[in-house]
C-alpha positions in Angstrom: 183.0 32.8 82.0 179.1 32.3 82.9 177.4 29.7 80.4 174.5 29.6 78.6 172.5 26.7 76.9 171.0 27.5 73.4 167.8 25.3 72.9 166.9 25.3 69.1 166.2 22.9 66.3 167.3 24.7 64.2 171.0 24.2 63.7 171.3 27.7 61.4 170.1 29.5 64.3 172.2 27.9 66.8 175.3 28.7 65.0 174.0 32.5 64.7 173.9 32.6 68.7 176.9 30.9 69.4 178.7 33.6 66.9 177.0 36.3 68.8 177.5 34.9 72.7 181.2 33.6 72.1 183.2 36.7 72.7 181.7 37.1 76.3 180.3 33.6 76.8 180.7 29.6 77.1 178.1 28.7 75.0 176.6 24.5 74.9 173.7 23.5 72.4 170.7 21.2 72.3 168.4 20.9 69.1 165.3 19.5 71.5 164.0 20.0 74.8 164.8 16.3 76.0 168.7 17.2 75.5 168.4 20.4 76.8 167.2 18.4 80.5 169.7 16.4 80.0 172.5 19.1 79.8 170.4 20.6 83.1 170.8 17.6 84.7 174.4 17.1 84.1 175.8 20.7 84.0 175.0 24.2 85.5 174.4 27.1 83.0 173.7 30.6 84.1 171.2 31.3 81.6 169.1 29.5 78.7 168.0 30.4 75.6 164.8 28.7 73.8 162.9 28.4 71.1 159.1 27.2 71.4 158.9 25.2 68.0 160.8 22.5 68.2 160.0 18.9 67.8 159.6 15.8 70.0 159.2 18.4 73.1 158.8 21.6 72.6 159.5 24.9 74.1 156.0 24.9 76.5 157.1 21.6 77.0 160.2 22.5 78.2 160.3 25.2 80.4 158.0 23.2 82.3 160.0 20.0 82.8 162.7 22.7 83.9 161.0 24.7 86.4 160.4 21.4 87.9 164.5 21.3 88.5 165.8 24.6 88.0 165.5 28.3 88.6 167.4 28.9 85.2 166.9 32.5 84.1 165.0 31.3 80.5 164.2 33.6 77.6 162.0 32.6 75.3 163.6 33.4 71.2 161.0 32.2 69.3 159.1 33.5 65.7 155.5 33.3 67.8 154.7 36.9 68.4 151.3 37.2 69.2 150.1 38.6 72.9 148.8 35.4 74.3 152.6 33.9 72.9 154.1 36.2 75.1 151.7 35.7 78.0 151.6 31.9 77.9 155.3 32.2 77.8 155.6 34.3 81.0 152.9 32.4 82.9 154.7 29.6 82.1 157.9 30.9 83.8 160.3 32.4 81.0 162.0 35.4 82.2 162.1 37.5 79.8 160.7 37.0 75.6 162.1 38.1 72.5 160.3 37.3 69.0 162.5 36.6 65.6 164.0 38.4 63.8 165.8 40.6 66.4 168.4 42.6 66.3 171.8 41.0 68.1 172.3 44.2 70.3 168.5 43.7 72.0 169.3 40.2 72.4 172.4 40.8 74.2 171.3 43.8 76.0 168.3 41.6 77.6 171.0 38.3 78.0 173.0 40.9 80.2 170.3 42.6 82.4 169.0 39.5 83.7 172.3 38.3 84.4 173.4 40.7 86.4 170.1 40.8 88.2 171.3 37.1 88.9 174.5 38.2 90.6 175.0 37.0 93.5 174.0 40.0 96.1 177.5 41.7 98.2 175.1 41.3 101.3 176.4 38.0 102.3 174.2 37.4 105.2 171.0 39.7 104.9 168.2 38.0 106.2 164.8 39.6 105.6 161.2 38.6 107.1 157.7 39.3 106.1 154.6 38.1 107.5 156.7 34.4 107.8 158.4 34.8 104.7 162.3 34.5 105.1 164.1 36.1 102.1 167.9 34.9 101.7 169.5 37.4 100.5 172.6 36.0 99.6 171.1 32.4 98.8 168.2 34.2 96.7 165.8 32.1 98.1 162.7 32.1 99.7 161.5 30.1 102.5 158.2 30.2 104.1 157.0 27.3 107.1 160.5 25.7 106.8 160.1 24.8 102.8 161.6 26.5 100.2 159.4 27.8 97.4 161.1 27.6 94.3 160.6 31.2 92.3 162.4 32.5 88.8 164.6 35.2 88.8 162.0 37.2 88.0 159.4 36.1 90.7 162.1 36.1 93.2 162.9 40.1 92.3 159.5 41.2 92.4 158.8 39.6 95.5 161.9 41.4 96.9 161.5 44.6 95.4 157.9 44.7 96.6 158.8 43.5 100.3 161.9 46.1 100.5 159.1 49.1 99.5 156.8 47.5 101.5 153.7 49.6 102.5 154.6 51.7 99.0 152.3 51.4 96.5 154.7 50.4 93.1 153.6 51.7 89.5 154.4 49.0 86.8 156.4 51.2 85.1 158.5 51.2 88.1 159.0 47.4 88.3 159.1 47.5 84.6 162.6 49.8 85.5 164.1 47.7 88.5 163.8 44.2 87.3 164.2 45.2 83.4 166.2 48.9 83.6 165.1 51.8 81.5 166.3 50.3 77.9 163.4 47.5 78.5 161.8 46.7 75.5 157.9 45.4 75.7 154.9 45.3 77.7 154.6 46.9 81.2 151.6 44.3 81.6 154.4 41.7 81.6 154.6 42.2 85.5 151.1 40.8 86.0 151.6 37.6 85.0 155.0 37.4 86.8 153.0 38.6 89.8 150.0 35.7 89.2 152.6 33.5 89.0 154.1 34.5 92.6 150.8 34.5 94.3 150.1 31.1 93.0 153.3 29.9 94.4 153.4 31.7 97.3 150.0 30.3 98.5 150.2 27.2 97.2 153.2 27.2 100.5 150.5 27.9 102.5 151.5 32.2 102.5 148.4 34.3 102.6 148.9 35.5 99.1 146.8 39.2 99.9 150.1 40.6 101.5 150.9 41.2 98.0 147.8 43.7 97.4 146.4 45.1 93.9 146.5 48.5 93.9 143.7 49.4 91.2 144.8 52.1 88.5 148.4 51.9 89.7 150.1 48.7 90.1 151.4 46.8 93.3 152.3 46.5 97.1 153.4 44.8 99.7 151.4 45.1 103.2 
């Protein structure tokens, strides 16, 4: 049964997501973001859930300490709603954002798309290269001048989505539907931060982050 960490101070809303997860997953708490590092440190989970107010660290706080460790799929359940919420919370490498109240079947329809976009692939040894880049398939990792550039899920789809179409120009709306699916609910702007976030890494590797081109009025492709 995959696991997933539920990162909240509040012990109400805990006990809500535990009674909504436990029928299809093991679920472990933490009521700040030093326990949920802990927990990371000591146990793997296949997803975690987190809130942004919390005290002593909070949910900013937190996803970066992780991403510093872990690719985690993260989704940010949180009561801050507003636009640059949602786009601090991407830039800062959540995977995916819901805003409270939400309705159980949203939550769990988003908990289940990114896991199974976390599979791991049937392609056990599918190798693909791009301008240095070596994609692993299987692994789900990326590897560029013999380092390994840590991605999210989400960074890691894009970039493969992008490479397999490459030459294609790709519409938002299309990413929006291969990474998300068609019941996505929110912003197709969402990519661009995912895809600022990939440059950054990717060239901060030393990859010459204009393979990944801008296509004005459209959206993205790959060189």
């Amino acid at each position: 049964m995959r696991k997933i960490l539920i990162v909240d101070d509040e012990m109400e809303m805990r006990q809500l997501l535990r009674l909504y997860l436990m029928q299809n997953y093991e679920t472990s708490e933490a009521e700040d973001g030093y326990q949920a590092l802990e927990k990371i440190r000591k146990d793997d989970y296949d997803l975690m859930i987190l809130d942004i107010m919390m005290p002593h660290m909070d949910g900013w706080q937190t996803i970066e300490e992780v991403r510093k460790i872990s690719d985690l799929p993260i989704i940010f359940l949180t009561a801050k709603g507003s636009t640059e919420d949602k786009v601090n919370g991407f830039s800062t490498g959540a995977d995916d954002y819901l805003v409270k109240p939400f309705e159980e079947a949203e939550l769990m329809a988003r908990i289940e798309a990114l896991l199974r976009r976390t599979k791991p692939s049937s392609s056990k040894d599918e190798i693909i290269r791009y301008n240095g880049l070596i994609l692993d398939i299987s692994a789900r990792e990326v590897i560029y001048d013999s380092q390994k550039i840590n991605l999210t899920q989400t960074e890691y789809d894009l970039l493969d989505i992008l490479i397999h179409h490459r030459g294609k120009a790709l519409s938002r709306e299309q990413l929006v539907e291969h990474i998300w699916g068609l019941d996505f609910i929110g912003e197709d702007r969402t990519v661009d931060s995912h895809v600022k976030n990939l440059r950054e890494k990717l060239q901060k590797a030393g990859f010459d982050k204009t393979h990944l081109k801008t296509v004005w009025g459209i959206g993205y492709k790959a060189e």
